[in-house]
LOSE-96389 format. One line per field, with one value per residue (C-alpha): y, z, x. Coordinates in Angstrom, 1 decimal. Example, Ala and Ser with C-alpha at 12.3 -4.5 7.8 and 13.67 -1.06 7.14 Angstrom:
2
yy	c(-4.5:-1.1)
zz	c(7.8:7.1)
xx	c(12.3:13.7)
This chain:
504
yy	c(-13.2:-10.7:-8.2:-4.9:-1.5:0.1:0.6:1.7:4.7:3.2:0.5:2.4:0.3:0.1:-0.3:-1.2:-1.0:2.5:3.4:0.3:-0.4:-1.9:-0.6:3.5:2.5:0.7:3.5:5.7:2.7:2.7:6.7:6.5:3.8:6.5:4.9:6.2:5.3:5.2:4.1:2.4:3.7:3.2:6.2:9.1:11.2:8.2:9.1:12.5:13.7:10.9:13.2:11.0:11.9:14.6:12.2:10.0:9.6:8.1:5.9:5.6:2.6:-0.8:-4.0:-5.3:-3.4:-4.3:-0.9:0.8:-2.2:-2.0:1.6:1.8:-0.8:0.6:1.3:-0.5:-2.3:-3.9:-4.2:-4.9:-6.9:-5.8:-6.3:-8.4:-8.2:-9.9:-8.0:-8.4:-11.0:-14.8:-15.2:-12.6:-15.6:-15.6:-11.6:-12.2:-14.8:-12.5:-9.3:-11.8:-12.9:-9.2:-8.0:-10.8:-10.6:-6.6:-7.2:-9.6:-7.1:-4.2:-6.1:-5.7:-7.3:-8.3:-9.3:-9.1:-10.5:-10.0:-13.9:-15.4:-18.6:-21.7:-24.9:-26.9:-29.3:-31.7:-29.2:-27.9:-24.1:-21.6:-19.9:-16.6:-18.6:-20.3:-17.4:-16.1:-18.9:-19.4:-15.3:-15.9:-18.8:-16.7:-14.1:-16.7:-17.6:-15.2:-15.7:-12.5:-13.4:-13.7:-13.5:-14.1:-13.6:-15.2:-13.7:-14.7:-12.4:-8.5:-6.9:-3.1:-0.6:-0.4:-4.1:-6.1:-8.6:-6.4:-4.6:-7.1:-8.9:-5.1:-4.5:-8.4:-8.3:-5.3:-5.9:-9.3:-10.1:-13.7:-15.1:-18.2:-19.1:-22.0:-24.8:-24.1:-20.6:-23.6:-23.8:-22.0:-18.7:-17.2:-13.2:-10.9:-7.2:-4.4:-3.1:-6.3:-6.9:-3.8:-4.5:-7.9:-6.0:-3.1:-5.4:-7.7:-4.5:-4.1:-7.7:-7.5:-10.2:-11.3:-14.0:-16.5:-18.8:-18.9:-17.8:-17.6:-14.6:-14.5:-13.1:-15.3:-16.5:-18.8:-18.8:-20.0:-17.6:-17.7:-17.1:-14.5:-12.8:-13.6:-11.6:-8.7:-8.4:-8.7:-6.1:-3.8:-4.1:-6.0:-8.7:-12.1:-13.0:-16.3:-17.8:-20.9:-23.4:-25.0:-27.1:-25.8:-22.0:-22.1:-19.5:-17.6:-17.4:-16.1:-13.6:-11.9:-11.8:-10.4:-7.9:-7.1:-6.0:-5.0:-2.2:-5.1:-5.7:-8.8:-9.4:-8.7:-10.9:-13.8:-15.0:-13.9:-16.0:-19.0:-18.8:-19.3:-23.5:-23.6:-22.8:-20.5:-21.1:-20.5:-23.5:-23.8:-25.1:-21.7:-19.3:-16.3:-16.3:-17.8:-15.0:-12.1:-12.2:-10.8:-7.1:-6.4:-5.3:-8.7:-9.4:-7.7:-10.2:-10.4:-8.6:-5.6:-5.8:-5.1:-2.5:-1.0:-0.7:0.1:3.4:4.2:3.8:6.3:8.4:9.2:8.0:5.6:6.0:3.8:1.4:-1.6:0.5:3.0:1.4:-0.6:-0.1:-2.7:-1.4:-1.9:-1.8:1.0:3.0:2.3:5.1:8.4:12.0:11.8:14.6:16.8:16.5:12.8:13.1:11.3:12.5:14.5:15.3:17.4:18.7:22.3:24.2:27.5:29.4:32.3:33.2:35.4:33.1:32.9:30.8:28.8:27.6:27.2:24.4:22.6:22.4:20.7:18.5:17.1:15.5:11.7:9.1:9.1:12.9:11.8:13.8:17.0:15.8:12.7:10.4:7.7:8.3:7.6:4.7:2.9:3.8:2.2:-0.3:-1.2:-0.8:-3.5:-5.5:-5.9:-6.5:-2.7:-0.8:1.0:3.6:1.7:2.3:5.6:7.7:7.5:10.8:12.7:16.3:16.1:14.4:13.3:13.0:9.3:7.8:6.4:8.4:6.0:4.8:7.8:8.4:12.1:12.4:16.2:18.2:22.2:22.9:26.4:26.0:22.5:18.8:16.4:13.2:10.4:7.2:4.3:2.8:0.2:2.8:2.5:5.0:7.3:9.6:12.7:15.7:18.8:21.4:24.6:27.5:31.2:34.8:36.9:40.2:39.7:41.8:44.5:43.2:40.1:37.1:33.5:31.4:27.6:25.5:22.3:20.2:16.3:15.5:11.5:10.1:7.2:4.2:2.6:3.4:1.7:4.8:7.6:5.6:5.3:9.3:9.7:7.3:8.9:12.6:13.0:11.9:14.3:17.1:16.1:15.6:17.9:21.8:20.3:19.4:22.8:24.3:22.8:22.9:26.7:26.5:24.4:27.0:29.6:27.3:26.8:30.7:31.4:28.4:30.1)
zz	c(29.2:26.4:26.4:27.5:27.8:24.5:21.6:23.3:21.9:20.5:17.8:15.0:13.0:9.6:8.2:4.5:2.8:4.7:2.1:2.2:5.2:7.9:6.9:7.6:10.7:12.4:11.6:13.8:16.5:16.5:17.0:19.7:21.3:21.1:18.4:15.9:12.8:9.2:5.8:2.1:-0.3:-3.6:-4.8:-1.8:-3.0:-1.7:1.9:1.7:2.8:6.0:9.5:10.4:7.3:9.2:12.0:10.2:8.0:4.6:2.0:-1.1:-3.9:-4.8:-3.3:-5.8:-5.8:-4.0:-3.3:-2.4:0.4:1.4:1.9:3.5:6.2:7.1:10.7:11.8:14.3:13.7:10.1:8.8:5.8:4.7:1.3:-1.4:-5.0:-5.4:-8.3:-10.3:-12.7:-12.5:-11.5:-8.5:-6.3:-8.4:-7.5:-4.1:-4.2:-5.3:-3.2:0.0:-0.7:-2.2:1.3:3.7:1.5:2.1:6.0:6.5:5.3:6.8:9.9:10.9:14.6:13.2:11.0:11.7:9.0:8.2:6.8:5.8:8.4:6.1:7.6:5.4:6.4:3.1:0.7:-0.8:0.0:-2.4:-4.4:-2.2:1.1:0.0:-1.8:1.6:3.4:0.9:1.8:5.2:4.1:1.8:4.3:6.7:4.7:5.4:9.5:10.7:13.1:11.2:13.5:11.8:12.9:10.6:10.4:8.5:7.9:9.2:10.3:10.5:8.2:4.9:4.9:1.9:3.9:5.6:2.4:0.7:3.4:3.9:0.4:-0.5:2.8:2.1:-1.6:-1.7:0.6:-0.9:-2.2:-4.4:-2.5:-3.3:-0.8:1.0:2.5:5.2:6.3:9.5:9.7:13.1:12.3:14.3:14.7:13.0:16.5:17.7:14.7:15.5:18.9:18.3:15.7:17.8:20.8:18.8:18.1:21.7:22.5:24.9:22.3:18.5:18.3:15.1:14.7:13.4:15.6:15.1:16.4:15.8:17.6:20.4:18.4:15.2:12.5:9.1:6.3:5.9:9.6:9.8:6.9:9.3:11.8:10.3:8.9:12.6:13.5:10.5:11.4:8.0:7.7:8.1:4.8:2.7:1.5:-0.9:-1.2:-4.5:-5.8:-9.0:-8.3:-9.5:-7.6:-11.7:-11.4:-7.6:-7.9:-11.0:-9.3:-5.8:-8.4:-9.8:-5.8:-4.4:-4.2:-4.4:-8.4:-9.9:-9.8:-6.3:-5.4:-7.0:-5.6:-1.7:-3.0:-3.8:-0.1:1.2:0.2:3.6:6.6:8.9:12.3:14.9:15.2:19.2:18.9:16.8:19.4:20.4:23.4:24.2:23.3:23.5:26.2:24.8:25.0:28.6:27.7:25.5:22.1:20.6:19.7:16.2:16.7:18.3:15.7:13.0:15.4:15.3:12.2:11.0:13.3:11.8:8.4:9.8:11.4:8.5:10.6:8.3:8.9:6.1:3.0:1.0:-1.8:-0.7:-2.0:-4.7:-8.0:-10.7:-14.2:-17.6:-17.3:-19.5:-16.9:-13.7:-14.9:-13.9:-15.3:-17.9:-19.2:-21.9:-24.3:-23.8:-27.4:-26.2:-28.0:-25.5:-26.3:-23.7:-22.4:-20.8:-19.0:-17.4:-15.5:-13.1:-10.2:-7.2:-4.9:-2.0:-3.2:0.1:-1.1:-4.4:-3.2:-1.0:-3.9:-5.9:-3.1:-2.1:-5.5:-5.8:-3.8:-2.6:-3.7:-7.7:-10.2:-10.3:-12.9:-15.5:-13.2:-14.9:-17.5:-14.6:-13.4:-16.8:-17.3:-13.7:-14.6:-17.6:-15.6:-13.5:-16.5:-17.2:-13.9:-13.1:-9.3:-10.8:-8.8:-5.8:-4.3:-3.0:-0.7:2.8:3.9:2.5:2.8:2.9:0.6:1.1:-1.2:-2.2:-1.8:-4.0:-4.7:-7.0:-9.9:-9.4:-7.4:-5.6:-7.6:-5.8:-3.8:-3.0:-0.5:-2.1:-5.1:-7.0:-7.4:-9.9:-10.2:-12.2:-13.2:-12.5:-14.6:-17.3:-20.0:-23.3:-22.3:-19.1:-17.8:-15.5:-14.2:-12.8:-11.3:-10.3:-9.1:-8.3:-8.3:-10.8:-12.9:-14.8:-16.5:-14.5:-10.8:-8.8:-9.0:-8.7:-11.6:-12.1:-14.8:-15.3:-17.0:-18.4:-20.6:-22.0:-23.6:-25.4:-26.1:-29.0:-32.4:-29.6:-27.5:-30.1:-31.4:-27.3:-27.2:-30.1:-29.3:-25.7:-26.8:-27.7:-24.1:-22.7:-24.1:-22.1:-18.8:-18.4:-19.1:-16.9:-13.8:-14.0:-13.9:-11.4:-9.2:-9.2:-8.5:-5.7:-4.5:-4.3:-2.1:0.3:0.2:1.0:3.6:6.1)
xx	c(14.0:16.0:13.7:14.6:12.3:12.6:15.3:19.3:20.4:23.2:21.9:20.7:18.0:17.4:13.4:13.3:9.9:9.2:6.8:4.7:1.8:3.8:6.9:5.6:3.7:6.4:9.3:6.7:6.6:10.6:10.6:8.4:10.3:13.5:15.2:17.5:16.2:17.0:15.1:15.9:13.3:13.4:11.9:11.8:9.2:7.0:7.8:8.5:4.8:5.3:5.1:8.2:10.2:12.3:13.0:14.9:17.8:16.9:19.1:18.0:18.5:17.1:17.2:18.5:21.3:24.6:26.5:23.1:21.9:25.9:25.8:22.5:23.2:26.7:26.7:23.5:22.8:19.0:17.8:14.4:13.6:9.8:10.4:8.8:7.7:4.7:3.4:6.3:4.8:4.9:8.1:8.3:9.4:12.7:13.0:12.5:15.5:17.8:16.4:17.3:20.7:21.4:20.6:22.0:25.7:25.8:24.5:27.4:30.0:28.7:28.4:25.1:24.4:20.5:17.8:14.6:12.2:8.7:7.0:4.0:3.0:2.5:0.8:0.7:-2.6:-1.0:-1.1:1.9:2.8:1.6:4.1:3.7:4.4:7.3:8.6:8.4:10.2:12.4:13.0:13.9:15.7:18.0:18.6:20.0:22.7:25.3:25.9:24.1:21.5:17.5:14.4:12.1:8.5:5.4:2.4:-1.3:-3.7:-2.9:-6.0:-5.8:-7.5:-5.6:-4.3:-4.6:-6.6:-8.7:-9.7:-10.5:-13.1:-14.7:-15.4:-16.4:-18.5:-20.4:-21.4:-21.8:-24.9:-24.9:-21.0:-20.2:-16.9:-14.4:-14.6:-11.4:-13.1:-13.3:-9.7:-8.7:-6.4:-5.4:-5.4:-3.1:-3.8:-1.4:-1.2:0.0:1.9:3.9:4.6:6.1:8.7:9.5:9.8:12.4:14.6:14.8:16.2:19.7:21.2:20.5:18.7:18.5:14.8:11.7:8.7:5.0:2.6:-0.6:-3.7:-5.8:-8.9:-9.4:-11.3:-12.1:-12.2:-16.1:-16.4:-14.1:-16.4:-19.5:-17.6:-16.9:-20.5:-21.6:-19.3:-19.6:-23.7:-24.6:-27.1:-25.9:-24.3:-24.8:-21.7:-22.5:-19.1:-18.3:-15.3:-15.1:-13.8:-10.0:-7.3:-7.5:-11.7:-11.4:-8.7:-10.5:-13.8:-11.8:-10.4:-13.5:-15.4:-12.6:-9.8:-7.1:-5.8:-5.9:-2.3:-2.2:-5.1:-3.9:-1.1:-2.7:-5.8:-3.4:-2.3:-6.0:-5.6:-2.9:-4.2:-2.1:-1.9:0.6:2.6:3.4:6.4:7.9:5.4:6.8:5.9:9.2:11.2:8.7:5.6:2.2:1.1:0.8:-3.0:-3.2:-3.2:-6.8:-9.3:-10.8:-13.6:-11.9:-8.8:-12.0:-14.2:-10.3:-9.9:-13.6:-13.2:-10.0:-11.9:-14.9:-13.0:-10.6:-7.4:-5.5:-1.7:-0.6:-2.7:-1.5:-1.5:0.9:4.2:2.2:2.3:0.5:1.2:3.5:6.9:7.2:5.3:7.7:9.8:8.1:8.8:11.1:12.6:10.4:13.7:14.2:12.6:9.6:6.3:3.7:0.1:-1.5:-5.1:-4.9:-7.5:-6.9:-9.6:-10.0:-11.9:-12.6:-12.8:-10.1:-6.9:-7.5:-10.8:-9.3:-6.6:-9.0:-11.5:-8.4:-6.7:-10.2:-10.4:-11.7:-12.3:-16.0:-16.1:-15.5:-13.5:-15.8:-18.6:-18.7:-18.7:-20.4:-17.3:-14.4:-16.5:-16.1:-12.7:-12.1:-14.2:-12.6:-8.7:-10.0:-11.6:-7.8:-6.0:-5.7:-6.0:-9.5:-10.8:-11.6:-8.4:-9.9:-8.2:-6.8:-8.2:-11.3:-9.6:-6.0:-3.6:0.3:2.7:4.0:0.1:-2.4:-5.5:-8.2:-6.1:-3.4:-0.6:0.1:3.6:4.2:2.7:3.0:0.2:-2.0:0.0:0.9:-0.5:0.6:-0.8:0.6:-1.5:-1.4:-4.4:-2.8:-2.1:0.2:2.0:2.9:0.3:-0.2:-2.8:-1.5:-3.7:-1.3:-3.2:-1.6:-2.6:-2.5:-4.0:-6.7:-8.9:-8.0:-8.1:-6.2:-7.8:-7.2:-5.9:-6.2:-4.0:-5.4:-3.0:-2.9:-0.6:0.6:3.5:2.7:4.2:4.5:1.9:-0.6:-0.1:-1.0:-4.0:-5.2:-4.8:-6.8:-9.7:-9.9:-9.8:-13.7:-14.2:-11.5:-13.4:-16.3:-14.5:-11.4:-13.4:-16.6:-14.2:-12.3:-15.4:-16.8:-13.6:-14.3:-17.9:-16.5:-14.5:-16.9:-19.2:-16.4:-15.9:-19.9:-20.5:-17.3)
């Protein structure tokens, strides 16, 4: 056996993806393991509000990159590939090609000792692989090209709260008491838990020797799709749900309607609904087991990988959600705060407001914003204008947030991402609804003199650049409805305020 207790001191170990949902749990894993650990982020101000983020070193550039993946891997030991792009468009399997053999090149010449690589298991039952599973072999593939050792583990479906998967079977679970479901719902899947998930990846880190080799983990139980959805309704205490098979449901029909019920966008859920037609089960003769032994408590069971996750869910403990690193929008918005004399034109919405209530209450009032709380009045307005985001392959508001109270910055909050944060002071938002153009809401909120004593002042500020003549006539068509929504949520984020000051 290779295995030894923990990570040595002296390999230092490389996570790529640290902003996404196994990426940030697993760098906390690693840390607790004693390991010295650093990052590749794209863009840090996604990880920046991580508790980790002081505990590790942090590189910064794309994957596409060269001198950036060179740079970043110089002087590791164990790197981890947790990368893809598979809402790039169409053709993300081609991006995913040239991330790989970006990264395996710059591992070889900075002499890294090991790669360990996150895949998809593919069996194949006569069907040929989806494009996201053999994008993802072809991955593995790609990285094993350049003589450093690849490990690479393949997974199915992740349960934990905040996975894709899981995600979309709570939300479809719970509002669909009776589903219309393509006939391949039958095919069997063999889930794994995050927990276990984790464990296997740490546990590779800490092997004497690098190994090279494909190796399957999943969890101890089978099931089909429409029986793990049976399950969870069991577990999540739901009536027994009806699920009606037809042959007629294309990948394009299911993918719009999983877009449509759940938090997962449309061009997120179709390539993982493509992957449903193969089955994924571990194939004994790639088990891990060979390499790595099981959990010395055991790998959790379905059912206890979903109670798990359900009480992380209810008791407002997510670590990490698919959504964190995820970003589904135009390519004109993927560039974020450009500078005010970049020439680009700016229309803006500005509320400022004062109160006496305490500048504590004040902030919480703001950073408790959306999610199952709403946007502080016209809700049925935000609904539609989710609605209509998913209507078009957008997030919508169903992304919701990670914690009810608290907000970090890098994550997705509804159909907006926390773009900074300056706790009792400073929240901007950016969107992340299909726009034509780039937009963002800022609350800032201080002290200052007014009329005649210190009170507490609120800015609330949106403000777009559009795109394009597309982009002005989209300001002007929304602005009627901004006058109904933008003074009615700064007022009500005071009259928030004040409640929190008289219930203490």
């Amino acid at each position: 056996m290779y295995q030894v207790k923990g990570i040595p001191e002296v390999r230092k170990v490389l996570v790529t993806g640290a902003s996404g949902y196994v990426g940030s749990r697993l760098v906390t894993t690693l840390l607790n393991q004693g390991a010295s650990v650093r990052v590749l982020v794209r863009d840090p101000a996604k990880i920046v509000g991580q508790p980790w983020y002081s505990k590790v070193e942090v590189a910064v550039g794309s994957a596409t990159e060269y001198e950036a993946i060179h740079t970043a891997l110089t002087g590791i030991h164990t790197a981890f590939y947790l990368l893809h792009s598979i809402g790039a468009g169409p053709r993300f399997d081609e991006v995913e090609q040239n991330m790989a053999l970006t990264f395996g090149q710059a591992a070889k010449d900075a002499g890294v000792a090991q790669i360990i690589y996150l895949g998809g298991i593919f069996t194949s039952g006569g069907h040929k692989a989806s494009q996201h599973l053999a994008s993802r072999a072809n991955t593995g593939a790609c990285l094993a090209k350049f003589e450093v050792p690849v490990l690479q583990l393949r997974a199915g479906i992740i349960i934990g709260s905040g996975s894709a998967s899981f995600e979309m079977i709570r939300h479809m679970t719970h509002r669909l008491p009776i589903m219309i479901t393509p006939k391949w719902v039958n095919n069997r899947t063999q889930p794994i838990a995050i927990r276990d998930v984790l464990y296997y990846l740490s546990q590779a880190a800490s092997l004497l020797q690098p190994q090279s080799g494909i190796y399957d983990i999943g969890g101890p139980d089978i099931f089909t799709y429409a029986n793990l959805i049976e399950e969870f309704a069991k577990i999540a205490k739901l009536r027994k749900r009806i699920i009606i098979k037809v042959p007629f449901l294309s990948v394009w029909l299911s993918s719009l309607w999983i877009g449509l019920v759940t938090p997962v966008p449309v061009a997120l859920a179709r390539p993982l609904v493509g992957s449903l037609i193969n089955e994924s089960m571990v194939d004994q003769k790639h088990t891990i087991s060979t390499l790595i032994p099981p959990p010395s408590n055991g790998l959790l069971t379905v059912d206890k990988a979903f109670e798990l996750a359900l009480s992380k869910v209810e008791h407002h403990e997510v670590e990490s959600r698919w959504s964190d690193a995820s970003a589904f929008m135009p390519p004109w918005q993927k560039t974020q705060s450009d500078p005010a004399w970049a020439g680009e034109a700016e229309y803006h919405d500005e509320q400022t407001v004062y109160t006496d209530a305490t500048l504590e209450s004040l902030w919480r009032s703001i950073e408790e914003i959306g999610g199952a709380r709403g946007w502080y009045g016209a809700d049925a307005l935000w609904w539609l204008r989710g609605l209509l985001d998913r209507m078009i392959g957008g997030v919508g508001l169903r992304r919701g947030r990670r914690d009810p109270n608290f907000l970090r910055q890098g994550e997705s909050l509804d159909f907006w991402r926390v773009e900074s944060l300056q706790a009792n002071h400073e929240l901007t938002l950016y969107a992340e609804m299909i726009l034509p153009g780039k937009a963002w809401l800022q609350f800032t909120v201080d002290e200052v003199e007014h009329g005649g004593r210190v009170v507490r002042r609120l800015n609330q500020r949106a403000s777009f650049q559009p795109k394009g003549v597309g982009g002005h006539l989209y300001w002007a068509l929304v602005l009627p409805f901004h006058r109904l929504i933008f003074p009615k949520m700064a007022k009500n984020i005071l009259k928030e305020a004040v409640r929190k000051d008289g219930a203490r």
